[in-house]
GUNU-825370 format. One record per atom (N, C-alpha, C): atom name; z, x, y; residue in three letters; residue number from 1. Coordinates in steps of 0.1 Angstrom, whole numbers, plus 5000, padded with zeros to 4 digits. Layout:
% residues N
+------+------+------+------+------+-----+
| atom |   c3 |   c1 |   c2 | type | seq |
+------+------+------+------+------+-----+
|   CA |    Z |    X |    Y |  Ala | NUM |
...
+------+------+------+------+------+-----+
END
This chain:
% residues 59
+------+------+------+------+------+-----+
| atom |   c3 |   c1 |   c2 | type | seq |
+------+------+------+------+------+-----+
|    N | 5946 | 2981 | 3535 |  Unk |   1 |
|   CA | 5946 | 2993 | 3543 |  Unk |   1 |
|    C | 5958 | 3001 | 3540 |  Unk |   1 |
|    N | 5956 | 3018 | 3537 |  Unk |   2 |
|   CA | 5969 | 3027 | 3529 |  Unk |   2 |
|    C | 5970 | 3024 | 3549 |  Unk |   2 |
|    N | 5983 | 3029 | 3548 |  Unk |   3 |
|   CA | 5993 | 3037 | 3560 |  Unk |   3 |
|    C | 5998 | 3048 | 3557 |  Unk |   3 |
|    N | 5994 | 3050 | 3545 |  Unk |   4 |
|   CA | 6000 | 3065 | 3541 |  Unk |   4 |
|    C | 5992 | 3077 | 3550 |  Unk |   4 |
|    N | 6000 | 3087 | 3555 |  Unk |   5 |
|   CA | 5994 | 3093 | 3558 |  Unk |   5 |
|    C | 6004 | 3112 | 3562 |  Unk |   5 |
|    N | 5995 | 3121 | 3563 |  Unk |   6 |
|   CA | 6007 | 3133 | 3563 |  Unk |   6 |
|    C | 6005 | 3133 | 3576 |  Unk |   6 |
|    N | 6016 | 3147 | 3582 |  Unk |   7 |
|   CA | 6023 | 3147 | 3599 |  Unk |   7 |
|    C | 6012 | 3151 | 3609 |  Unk |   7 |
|    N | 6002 | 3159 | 3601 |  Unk |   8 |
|   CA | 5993 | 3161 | 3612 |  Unk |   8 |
|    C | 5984 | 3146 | 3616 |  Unk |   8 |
|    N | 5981 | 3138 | 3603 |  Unk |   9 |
|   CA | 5971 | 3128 | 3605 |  Unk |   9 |
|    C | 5980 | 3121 | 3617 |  Unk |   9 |
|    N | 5996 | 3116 | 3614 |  Unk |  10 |
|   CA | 6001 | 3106 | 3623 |  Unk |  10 |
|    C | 6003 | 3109 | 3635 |  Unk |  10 |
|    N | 6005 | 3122 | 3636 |  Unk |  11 |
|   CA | 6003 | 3133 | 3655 |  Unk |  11 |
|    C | 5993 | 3127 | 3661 |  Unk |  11 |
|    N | 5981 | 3126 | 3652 |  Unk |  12 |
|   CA | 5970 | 3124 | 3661 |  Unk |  12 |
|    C | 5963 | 3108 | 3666 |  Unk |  12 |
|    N | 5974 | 3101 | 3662 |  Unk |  13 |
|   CA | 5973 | 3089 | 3660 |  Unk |  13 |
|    C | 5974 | 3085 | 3678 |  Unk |  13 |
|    N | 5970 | 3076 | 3682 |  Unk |  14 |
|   CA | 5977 | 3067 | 3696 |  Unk |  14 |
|    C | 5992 | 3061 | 3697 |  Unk |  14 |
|    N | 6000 | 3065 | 3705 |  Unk |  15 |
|   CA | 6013 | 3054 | 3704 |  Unk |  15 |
|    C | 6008 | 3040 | 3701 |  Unk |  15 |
|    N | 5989 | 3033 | 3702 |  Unk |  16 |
|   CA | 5994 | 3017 | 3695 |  Unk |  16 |
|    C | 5992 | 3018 | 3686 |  Unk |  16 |
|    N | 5982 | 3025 | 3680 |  Unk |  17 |
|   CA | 5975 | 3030 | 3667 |  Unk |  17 |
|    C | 5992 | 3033 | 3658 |  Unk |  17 |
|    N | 6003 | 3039 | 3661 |  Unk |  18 |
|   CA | 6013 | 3044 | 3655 |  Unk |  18 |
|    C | 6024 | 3035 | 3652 |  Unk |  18 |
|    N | 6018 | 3020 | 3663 |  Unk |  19 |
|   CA | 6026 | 3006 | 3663 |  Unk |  19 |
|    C | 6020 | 2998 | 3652 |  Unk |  19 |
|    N | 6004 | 2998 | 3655 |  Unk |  20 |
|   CA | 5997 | 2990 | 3649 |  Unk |  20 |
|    C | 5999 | 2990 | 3629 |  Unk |  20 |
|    N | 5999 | 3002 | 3624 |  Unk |  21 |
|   CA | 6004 | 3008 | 3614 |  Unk |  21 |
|    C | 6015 | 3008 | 3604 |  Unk |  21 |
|    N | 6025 | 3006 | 3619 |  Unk |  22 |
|   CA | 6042 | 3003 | 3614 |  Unk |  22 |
|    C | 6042 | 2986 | 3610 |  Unk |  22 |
|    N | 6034 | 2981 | 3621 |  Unk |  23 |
|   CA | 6034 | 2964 | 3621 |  Unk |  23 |
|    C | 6029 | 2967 | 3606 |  Unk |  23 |
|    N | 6017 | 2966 | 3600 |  Unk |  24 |
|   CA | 6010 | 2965 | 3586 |  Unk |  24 |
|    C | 6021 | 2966 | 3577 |  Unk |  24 |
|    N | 6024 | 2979 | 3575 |  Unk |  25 |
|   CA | 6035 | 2983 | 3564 |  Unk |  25 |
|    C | 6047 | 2976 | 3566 |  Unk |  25 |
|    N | 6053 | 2975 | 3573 |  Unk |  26 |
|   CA | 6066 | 2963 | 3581 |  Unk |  26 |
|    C | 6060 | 2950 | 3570 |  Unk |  26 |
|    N | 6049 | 2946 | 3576 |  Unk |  27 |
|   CA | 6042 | 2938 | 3570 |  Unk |  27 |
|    C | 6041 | 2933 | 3555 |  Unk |  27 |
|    N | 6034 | 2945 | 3549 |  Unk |  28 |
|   CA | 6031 | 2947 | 3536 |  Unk |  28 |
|    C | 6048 | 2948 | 3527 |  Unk |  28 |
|    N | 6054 | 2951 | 3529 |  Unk |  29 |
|   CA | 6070 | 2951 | 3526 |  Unk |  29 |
|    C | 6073 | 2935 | 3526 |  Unk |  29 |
|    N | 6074 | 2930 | 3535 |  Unk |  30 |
|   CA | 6078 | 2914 | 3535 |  Unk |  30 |
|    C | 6070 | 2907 | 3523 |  Unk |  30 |
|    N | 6057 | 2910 | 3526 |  Unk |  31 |
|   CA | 6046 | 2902 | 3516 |  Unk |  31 |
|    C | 6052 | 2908 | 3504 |  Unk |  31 |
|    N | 6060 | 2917 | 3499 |  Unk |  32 |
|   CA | 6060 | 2924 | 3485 |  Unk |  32 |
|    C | 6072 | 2918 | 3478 |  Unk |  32 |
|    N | 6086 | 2920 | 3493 |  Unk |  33 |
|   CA | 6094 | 2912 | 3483 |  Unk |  33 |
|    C | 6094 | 2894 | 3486 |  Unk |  33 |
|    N | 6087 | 2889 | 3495 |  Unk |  34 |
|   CA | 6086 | 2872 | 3489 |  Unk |  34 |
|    C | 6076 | 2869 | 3477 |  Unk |  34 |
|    N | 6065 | 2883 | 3475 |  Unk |  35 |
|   CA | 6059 | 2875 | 3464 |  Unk |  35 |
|    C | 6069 | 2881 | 3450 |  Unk |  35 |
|    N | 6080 | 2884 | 3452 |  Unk |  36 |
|   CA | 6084 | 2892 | 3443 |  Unk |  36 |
|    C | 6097 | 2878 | 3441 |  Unk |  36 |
|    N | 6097 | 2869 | 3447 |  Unk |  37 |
|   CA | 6109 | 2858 | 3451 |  Unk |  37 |
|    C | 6122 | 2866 | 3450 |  Unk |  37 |
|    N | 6121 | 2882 | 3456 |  Unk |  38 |
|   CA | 6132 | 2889 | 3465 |  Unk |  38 |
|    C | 6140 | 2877 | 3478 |  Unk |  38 |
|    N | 6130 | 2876 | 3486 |  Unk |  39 |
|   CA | 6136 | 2868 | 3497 |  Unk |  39 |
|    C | 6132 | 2853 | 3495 |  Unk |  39 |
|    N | 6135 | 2842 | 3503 |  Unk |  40 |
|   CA | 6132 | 2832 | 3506 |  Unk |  40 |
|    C | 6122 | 2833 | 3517 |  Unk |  40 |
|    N | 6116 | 2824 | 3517 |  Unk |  41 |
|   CA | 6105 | 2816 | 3526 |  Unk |  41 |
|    C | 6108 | 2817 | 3538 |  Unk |  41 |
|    N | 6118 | 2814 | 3542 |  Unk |  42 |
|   CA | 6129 | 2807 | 3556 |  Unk |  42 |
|    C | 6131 | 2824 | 3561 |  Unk |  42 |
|    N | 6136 | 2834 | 3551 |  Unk |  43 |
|   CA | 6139 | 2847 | 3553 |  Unk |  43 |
|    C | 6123 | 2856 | 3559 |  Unk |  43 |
|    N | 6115 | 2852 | 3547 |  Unk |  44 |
|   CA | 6102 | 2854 | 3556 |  Unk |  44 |
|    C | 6097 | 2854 | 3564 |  Unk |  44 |
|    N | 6097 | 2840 | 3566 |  Unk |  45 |
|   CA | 6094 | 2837 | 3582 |  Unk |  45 |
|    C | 6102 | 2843 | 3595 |  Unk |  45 |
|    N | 6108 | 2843 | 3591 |  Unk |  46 |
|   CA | 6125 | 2854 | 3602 |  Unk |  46 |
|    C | 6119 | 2865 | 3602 |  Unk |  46 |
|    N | 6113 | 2873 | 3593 |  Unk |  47 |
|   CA | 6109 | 2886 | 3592 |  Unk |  47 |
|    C | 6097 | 2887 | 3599 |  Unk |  47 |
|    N | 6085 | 2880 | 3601 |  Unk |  48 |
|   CA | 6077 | 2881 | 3603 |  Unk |  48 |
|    C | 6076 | 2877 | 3621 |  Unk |  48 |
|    N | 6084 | 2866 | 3620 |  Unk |  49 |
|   CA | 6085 | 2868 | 3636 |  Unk |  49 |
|    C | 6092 | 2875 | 3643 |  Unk |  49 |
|    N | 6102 | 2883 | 3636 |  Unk |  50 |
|   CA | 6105 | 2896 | 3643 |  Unk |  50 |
|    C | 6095 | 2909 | 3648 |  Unk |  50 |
|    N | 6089 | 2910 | 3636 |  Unk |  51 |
|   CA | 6085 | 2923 | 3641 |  Unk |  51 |
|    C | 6071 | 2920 | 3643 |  Unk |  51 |
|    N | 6067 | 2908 | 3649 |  Unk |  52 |
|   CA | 6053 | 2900 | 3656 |  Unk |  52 |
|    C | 6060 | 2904 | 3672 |  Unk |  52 |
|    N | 6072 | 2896 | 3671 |  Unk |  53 |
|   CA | 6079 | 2896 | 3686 |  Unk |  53 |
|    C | 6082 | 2912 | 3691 |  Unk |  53 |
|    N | 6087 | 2919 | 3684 |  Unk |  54 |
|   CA | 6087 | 2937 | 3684 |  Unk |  54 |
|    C | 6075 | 2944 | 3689 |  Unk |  54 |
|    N | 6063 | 2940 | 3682 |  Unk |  55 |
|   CA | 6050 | 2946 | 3688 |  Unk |  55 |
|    C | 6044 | 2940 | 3701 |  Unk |  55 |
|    N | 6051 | 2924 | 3700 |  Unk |  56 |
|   CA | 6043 | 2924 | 3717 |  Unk |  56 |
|    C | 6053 | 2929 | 3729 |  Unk |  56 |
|    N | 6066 | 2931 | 3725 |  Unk |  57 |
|   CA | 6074 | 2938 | 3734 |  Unk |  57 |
|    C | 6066 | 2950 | 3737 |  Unk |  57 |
|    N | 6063 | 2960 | 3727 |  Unk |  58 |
|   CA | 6056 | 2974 | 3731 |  Unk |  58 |
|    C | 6045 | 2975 | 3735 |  Unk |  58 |
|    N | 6037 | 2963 | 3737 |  Unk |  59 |
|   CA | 6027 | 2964 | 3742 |  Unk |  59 |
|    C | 6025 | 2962 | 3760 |  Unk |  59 |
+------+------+------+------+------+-----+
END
């Protein structure tokens, strides 16, 4: 799924729709630099349950 998108598309988005989006990309970043062996495993996992724990705050 792109998240790319220009200012008018993201205006029209929902505040979860504009969470849900951030979480993916957030997402897709982590997955890019551990498969890139940028981070560690241990660092991954840290990463991921942050911004899991981040989205159910805003929910």
């Amino acid at each position: 799924m792109s998240v790319h998108l220009d200012t008018g598309e993201w205006e029209s988005l929902s505040y979860e729709e504009k969470n849900r989006r951030l979480f993916i990309k957030q997402k897709q970043l982590l997955d890019a630099f551990f498969a890139r062996h940028a981070i560690s495993k241990s660092k991954y996992d840290e990463g991921i349950s942050y911004i899991t724990s981040r989205m159910r705050r805003k929910q």
